[in-house]
C-alpha positions in Angstrom: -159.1 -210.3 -52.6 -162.5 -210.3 -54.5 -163.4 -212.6 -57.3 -165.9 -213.2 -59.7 -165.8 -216.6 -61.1 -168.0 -215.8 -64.4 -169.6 -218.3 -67.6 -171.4 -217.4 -70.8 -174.0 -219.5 -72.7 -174.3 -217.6 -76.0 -176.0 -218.3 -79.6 -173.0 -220.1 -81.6 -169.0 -220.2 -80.9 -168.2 -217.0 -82.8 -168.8 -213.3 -81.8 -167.6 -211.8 -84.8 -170.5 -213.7 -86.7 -172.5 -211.9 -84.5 -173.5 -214.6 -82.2 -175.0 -213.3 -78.6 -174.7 -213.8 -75.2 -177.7 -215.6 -73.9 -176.9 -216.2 -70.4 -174.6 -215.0 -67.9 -173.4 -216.8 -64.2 -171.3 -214.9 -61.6 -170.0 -216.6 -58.0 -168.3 -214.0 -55.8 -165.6 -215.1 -53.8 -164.0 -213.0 -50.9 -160.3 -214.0 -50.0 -160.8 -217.7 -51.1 -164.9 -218.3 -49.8 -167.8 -218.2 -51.5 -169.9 -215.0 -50.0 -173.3 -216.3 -51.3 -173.5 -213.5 -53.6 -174.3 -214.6 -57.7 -175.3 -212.7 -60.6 -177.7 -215.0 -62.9 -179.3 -213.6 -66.3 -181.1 -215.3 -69.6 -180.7 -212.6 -72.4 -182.8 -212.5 -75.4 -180.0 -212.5 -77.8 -182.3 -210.8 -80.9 -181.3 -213.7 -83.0 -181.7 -217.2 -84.0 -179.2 -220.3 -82.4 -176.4 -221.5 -84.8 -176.8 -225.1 -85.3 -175.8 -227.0 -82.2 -175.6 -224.4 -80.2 -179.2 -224.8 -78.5 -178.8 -228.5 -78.2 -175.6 -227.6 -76.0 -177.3 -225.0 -73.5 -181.3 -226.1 -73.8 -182.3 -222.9 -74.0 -185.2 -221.9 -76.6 -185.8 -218.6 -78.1 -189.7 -219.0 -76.7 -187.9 -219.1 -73.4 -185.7 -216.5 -74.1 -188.7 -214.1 -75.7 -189.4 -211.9 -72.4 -185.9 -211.8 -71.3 -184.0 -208.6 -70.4 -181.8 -207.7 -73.5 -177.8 -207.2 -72.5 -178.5 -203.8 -73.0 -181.1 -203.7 -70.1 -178.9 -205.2 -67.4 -175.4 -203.9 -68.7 -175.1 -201.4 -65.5 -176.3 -204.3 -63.5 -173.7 -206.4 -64.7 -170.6 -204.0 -64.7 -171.2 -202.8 -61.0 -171.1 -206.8 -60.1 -167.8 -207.3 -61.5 -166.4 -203.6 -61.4 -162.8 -203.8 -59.9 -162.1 -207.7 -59.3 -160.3 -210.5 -60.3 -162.2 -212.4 -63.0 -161.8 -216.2 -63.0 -162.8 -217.9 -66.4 -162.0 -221.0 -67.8 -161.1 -220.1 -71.6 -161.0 -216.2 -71.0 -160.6 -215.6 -74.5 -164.0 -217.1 -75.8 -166.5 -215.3 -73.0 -164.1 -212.1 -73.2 -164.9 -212.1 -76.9 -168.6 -211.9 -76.8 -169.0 -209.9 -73.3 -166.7 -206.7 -75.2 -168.6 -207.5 -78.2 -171.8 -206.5 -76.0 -170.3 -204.0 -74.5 -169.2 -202.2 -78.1 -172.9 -202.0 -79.1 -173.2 -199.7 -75.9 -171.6 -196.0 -76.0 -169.3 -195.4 -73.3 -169.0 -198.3 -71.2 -165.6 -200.0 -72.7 -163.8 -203.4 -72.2 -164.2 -205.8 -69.5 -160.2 -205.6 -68.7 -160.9 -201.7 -68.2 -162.7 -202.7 -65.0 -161.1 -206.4 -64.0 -158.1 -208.4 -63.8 -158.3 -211.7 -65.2 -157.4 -215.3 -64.4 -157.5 -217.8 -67.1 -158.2 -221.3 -65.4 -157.3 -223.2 -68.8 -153.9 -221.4 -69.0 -153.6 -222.2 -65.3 -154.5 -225.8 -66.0 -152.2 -226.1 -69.1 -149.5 -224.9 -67.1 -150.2 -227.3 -64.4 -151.2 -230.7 -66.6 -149.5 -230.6 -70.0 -150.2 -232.7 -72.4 -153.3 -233.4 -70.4 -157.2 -233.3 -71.2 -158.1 -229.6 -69.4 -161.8 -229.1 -70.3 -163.8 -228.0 -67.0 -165.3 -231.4 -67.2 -161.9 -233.4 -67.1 -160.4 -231.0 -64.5 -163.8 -231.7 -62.4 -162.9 -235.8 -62.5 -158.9 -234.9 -61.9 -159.6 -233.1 -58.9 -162.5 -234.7 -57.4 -164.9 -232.0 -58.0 -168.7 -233.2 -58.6 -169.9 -232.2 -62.0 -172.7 -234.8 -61.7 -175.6 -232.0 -62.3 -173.7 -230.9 -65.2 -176.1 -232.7 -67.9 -176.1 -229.3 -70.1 -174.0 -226.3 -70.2 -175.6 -223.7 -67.7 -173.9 -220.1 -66.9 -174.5 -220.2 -63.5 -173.9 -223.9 -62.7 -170.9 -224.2 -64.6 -169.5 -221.2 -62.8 -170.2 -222.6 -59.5 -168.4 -225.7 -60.7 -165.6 -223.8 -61.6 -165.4 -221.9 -58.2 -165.0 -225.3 -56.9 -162.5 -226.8 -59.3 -160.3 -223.6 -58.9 -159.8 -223.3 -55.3 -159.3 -226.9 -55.5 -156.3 -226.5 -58.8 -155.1 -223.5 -56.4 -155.3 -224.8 -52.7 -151.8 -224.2 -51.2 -150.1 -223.1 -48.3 -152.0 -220.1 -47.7 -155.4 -222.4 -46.6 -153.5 -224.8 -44.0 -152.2 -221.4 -42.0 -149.0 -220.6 -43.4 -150.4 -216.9 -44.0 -150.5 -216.4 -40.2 -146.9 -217.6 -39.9 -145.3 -215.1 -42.4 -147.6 -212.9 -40.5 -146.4 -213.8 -37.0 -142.3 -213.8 -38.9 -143.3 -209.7 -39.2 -144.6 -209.0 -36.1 -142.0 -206.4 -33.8 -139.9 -208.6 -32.0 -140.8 -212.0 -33.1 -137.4 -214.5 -32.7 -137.3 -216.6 -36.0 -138.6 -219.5 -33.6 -141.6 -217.6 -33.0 -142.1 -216.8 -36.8 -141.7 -220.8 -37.6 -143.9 -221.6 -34.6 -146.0 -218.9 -32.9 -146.5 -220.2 -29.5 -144.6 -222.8 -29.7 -144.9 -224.4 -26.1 -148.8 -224.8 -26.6 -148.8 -225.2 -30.8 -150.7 -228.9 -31.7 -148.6 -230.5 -34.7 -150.8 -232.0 -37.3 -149.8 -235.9 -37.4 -151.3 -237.7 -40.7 -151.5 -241.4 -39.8 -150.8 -243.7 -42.6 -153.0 -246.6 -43.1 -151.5 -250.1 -43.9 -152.4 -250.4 -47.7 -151.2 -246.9 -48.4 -147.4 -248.0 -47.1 -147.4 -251.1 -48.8 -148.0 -249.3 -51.9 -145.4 -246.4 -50.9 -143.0 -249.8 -50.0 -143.7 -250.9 -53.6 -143.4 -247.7 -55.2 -139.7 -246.9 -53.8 -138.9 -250.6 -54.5 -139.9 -250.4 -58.4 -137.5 -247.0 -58.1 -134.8 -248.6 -56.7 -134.8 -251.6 -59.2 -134.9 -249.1 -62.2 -132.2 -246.7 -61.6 -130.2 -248.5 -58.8 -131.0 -246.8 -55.6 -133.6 -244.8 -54.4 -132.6 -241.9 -51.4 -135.8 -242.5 -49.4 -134.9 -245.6 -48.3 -131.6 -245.0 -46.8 -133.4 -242.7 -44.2 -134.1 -244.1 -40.9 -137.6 -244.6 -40.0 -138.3 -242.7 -36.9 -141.4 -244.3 -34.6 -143.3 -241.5 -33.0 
């Protein structure tokens, strides 16, 4: 699968005061990896910042003065993205102001003509309710480094956000389950061989535990067991490998 991991930096929070789009950052990713492939632009958005909004992004019109306008790298742009899966975090705000630059240019419709889209807040939300879910608090709940992150960039934050969702996402397709259910298809395969292709040579992952982390596993299941009574886990036997 192909995805675009995209971020806008644009004049003010609110397209249909028309606000522009002033920058623009793409990361491809190809079945879960980063290609190396990016799409970076500074617009000159043909208008002045709303208050605030320069202080977020540190971008100056007198930077912005010999920049492309969107108009000038629309094609550009569309041909990056054309027919993949759009990760953004907040979909709604960059949607917003990317169709609103596309509706000042005949012919060339809606971003969701051309791309499906994954909304990493709704993902998030779904995940951690009642939880902080900005990219920066995602960024500290995974363990993804934001350090760099002093202003809002397009192209930084998307790489950021490449990271945090393969991190939010990482499952059992990245640890080989895919070739398994691969392997469970394949003509012939006994449902041993679909559990455990090649079973007689297959190495099984062991994940040693160290010494502090069972103590605080010990005191976890004791604090369960005091509070409602009895705790499963530690009626099973303990099996020495």
């Amino acid at each position: 699968m192909r995805q675009i991991v995209l971020d806008t930096e644009t004049t003010g929070l609110e397209w249909q005061k028309g606000n522009r789009v002033v920058e623009i950052g793409c990361v491809e990713l190809q079945e879960r990896r980063r290609t190396g492939r990016t799409f970076h632009r500074y617009l000159n958005p043909e208008r002045e910042f709303e208050p605030g909004a320069q202080e977020v992004t540190g971008l100056t019109l007198e930077f912005l003065a010999d920049k492309p306008r969107f108009a000038e790298i629309a094609e550009e742009f569309l041909a990056f993205i054309d027919g993949a899966e759009l990760i953004i975090h907040n979909a709604a705000f960059d949607l917003g102001f990317l169709n609103a630059e596309l509706a000042r240019l005949p012919g060339l419709g809606r971003i969701e003509d051309r791309c499906t889209i994954e909304d990493t807040l709704t993902l998030a939300r779904q995940r951690y309710p009642g939880q902080r879910n900005s990219l920066d608090a995602l960024c500290k709940r995974l363990g993804v480094d934001n350090s760099q992150r002093q202003l809002h960039g397009a192209l930084l934050d998307a790489q950021i956000l490449a990271d945090v969702y393969l991190a939010m996402t990482a499952g059992q397709s990245e640890i080989g389950f895919g070739e398994v259910l691969d392997a469970a298809t394949a003509p012939g395969a006994t449902a041993l061989e679909a559990v455990l292709p090649d079973v007689a040579d297959a190495v099984r992952p062991r994940v040693k535990v160290l010494p502090d982390e069972a103590e605080a596993h010990a005191a976890r299941l004791a604090a369960l067991e005091k509070k409602a009574g009895r705790c499963l886990w530690t009626t099973l036997e303990t099996v020495e490998t």
